[in-house]
N, C-alpha and C positions, 0 to 999 in steps of 0.2 A: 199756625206756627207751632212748632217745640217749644216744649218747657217740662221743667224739673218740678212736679205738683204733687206736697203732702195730701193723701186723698182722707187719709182716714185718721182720726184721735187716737192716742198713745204712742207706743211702739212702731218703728217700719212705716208700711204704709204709700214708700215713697216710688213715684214712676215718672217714664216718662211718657208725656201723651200728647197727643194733638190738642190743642189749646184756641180759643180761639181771640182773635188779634185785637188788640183795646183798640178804641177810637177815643182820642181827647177832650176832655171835658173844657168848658171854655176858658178858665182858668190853668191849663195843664199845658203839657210840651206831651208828645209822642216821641220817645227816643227809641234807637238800634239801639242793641245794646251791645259794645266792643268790648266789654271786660268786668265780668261777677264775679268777686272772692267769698271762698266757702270761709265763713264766722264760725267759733267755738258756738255760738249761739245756736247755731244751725244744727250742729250737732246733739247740743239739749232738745232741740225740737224733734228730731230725728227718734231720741230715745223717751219721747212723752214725759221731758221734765221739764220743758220752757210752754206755755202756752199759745196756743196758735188756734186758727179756725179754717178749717180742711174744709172742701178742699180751697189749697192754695199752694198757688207758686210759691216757692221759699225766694231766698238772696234780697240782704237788706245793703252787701255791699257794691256798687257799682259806678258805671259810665257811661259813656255814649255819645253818638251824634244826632240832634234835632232832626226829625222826619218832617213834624207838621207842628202848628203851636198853633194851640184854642184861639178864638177870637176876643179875649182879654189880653192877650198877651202882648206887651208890647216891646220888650225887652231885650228878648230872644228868638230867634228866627231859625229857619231850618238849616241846617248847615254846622250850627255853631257845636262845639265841640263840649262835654261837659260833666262834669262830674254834679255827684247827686246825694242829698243829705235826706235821714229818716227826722223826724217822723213826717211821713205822707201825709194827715192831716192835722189838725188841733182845733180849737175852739178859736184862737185870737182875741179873746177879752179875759180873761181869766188873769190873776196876779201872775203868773208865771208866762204865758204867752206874753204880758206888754212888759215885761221885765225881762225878754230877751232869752226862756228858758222854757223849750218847746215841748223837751223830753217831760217837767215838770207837771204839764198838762194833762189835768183827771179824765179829757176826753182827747186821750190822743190816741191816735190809729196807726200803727207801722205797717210799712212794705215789709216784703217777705215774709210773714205768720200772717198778720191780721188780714189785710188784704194783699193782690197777687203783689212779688216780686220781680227779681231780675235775672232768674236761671230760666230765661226766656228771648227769641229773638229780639221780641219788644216790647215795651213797658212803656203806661205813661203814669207820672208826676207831677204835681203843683208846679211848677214852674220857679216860685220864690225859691224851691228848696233848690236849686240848679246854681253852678260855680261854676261860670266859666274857665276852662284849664286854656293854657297859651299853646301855638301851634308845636312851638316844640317837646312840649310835653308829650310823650307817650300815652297810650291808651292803657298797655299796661301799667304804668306807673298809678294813672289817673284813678284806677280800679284800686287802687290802695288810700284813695283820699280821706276814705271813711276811717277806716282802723287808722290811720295819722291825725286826723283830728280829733280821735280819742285819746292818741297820747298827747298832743298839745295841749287838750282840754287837763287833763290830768298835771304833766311837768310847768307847764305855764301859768294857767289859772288858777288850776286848783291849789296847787303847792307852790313852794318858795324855795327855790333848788339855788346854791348859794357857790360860787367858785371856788372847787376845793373840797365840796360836801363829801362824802362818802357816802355813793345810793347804791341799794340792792335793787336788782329789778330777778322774782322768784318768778319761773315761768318763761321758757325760750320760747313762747311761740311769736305771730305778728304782730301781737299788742305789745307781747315786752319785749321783742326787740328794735319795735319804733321808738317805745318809752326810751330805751337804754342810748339810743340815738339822739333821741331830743332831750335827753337829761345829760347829756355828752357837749351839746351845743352850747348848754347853759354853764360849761366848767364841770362839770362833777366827775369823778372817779365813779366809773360803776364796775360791780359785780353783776356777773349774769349766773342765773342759778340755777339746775335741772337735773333730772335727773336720766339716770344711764342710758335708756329709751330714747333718749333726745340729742343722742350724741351729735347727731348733722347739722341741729339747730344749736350747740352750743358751739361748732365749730363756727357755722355761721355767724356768733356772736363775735367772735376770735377775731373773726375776718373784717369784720363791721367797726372794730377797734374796742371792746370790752377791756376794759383794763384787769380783769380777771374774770375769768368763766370757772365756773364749780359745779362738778357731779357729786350733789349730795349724796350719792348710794356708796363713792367712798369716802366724802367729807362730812359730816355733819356742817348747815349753813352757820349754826352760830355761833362752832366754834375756829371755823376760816374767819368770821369778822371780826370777833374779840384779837386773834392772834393779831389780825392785821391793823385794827385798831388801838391796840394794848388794852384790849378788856372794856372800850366805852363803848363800841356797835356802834351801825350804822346810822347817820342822821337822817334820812328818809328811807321807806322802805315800801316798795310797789309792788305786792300780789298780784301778780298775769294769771297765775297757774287757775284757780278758780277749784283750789282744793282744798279741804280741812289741813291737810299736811304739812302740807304750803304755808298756810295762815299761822299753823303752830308755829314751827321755824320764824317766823316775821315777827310772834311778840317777841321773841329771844335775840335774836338778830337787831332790833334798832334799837338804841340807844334811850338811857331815859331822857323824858323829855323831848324825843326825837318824832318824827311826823310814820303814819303808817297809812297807805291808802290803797284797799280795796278794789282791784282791777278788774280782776276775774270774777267772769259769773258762778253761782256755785249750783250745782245742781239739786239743791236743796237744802232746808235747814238742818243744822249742826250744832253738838258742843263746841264751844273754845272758852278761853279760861277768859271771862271779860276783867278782872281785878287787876290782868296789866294794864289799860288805862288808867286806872287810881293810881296803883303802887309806882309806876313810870313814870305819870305825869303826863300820858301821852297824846300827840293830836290824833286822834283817828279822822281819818276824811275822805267821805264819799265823793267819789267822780264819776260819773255817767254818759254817756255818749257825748254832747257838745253841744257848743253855742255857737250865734254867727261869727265872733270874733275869731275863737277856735279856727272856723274855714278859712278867714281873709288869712289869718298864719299858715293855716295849711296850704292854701293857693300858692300864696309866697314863696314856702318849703319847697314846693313840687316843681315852681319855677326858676326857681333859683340853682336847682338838685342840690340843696344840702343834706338831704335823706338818701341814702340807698336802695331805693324800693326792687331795684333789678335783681339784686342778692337777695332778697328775702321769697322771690319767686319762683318756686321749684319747680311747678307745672302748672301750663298752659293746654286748656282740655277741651275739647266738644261737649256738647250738653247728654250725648249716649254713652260718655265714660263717667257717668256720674259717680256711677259704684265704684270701680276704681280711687272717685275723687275723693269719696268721703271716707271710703275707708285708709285711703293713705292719710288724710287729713286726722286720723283716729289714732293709729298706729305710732305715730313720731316719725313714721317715713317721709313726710312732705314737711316744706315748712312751710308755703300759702303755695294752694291750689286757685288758680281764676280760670274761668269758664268765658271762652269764647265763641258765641255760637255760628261764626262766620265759619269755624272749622270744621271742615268735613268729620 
């Protein structure tokens, strides 16, 4: 089979090659795979600043239809259509695996870095980690299940988004403008924030219903939200961008006392000034990929279509325009590229 496989540590490194085709372990489902979205993550790997073990398929976001399913399986059968959660394995005894929090886990193993992923015709999975999507869900759509469970994991669980809030979400790409959509659902006025680079994606945010979009290269962010808030800033505020710049803008931008949470991955450690939590009074709070509850919302979302997932898909690609995929994915030109390997 094709697949998109980081060969080597650091830098580059990235081809495509002939690969050869998993067979399911007894516990696992063997999926096609109908639709992988290139992650900001992907991109850290790409540039040897997220960790990984080459060689390996990358794509931790995906979908698919059931080929074969191990002989534990009893759940899911071939045919069935389905979207798919990381981490690929964990321990299961550990405080965090039987507390419901897989990402949590000191032996946890993800698809796409750790082992192979889903920039591949076929891929197999644990099976538990599998969500069945309903028929009329889309496969494209379905390929966005992951980065929407991370913003429910975040607007839902992690925070308390109140009718009427005033949320920033810094960062147009697919993480925050799911966020900006599921903090939409729960009432809140958001801002969408980026900069000139990102003009298609903050259009797209426009379009998606933002109640204000801002290109900080000519607004400064904190002083659009004081003006609009009469000088108290925002009550929540959600870093997508996964940039030092970004994060600056976000102590000044929320409000004291107001909530700030950490979206974006960052490609390494940095200064920021930590004395805005003391002097603010501020919640800071990590959210990280998701939990099971996070999916059964996301299932719902997806079936329901109260998400726009169609608008936020700029291209739909073969696994030989990869280069194309990631560099548009780099540029600001794309706003979510998925990889379907059915396509010539």
């Amino acid at each position: 089979m094709k697949a998109v496989v980081k060969k080597t540590p650091g830098p580059g490194g990235l081809e495509l090659l002939d690969w050869k085709e998993p067979d399911p372990e007894p516990d696992q489902v063997k999926m096609r795979v109908t639709g992988a979205g290139i992650c900001g993550t992907d991109i850290h790997i790409i540039k040897g600043n997220w960790m990984s073990r080459p060689p390996v398929v990358l794509g931790h976001e995906w979908c698919g239809e059931i080929v074969e399913a191990g002989a534990q399986v009893r759940h899911l059968k071939p045919g069935d259509r389905v979207t798919a959660s990381n981490p690929a394995r964990t321990c299961g005894y550990c405080t965090y695996c039987t507390s419901g929090n897989p990402f949590m886990c000191p032996d946890r193993i993800s698809a796409g870095y750790m082992i192979d992923g889903a920039f591949a015709e076929y891929m197999c999975i644990d099976a538990r980690r599998c969500h069945k999507i309903e028929d009329h869900v889309t496969f494209r759509e379905a390929a966005l299940g992951e980065p929407l469970a991370v913003a429910v994991r975040a607007v839902t669980e992690r925070t308390t988004v109140h009718a009427g809030d005033i949320v920033v979400v810094s960062g147009p790409g697919c993480i925050g403008l799911l966020t900006m959509q599921v903090a939409r659902l729960e009432g809140a006025r958001v801002i969408v924030a980026g900069l000139a680079k990102d003009a298609a994606r903050l259009e797209c945010a426009r379009k998606l219903g933002a109640d204000h979009v801002l290109n900080v290269d000519e607004q400064p962010l904190d002083a659009f939200v004081k003006e609009l808030t009469g000088g108290r800033g925002a009550d929540l505020v959600y870093e997508c961008a996964g940039s030092r710049h970004s994060l600056a803008s976000c102590w000044t931008a929320v409000r004291k006392q107001g909530t700030l949470v950490p979206l974006g991955v960052h490609p390494g450690p940095f200064e920021t000034d930590f004395n805005n939590i003391m002097m603010k009074e501020l919640n800071v709070t990590g959210s990280y990929g998701y939990v099971w509850t996070s999916w059964e919302r996301t299932v719902r979302l997806l079936a329901e279509h109260k998400i726009d997932i169609e608008s936020l898909i700029s291209h739909e690609l073969p696994l030989d325009r990869y280069e194309d995929a990631f560099r548009w994915t780099q540029d600001g030109s794309a706003i979510k590229v998925i990889f379907n390997p059915a396509l010539a």
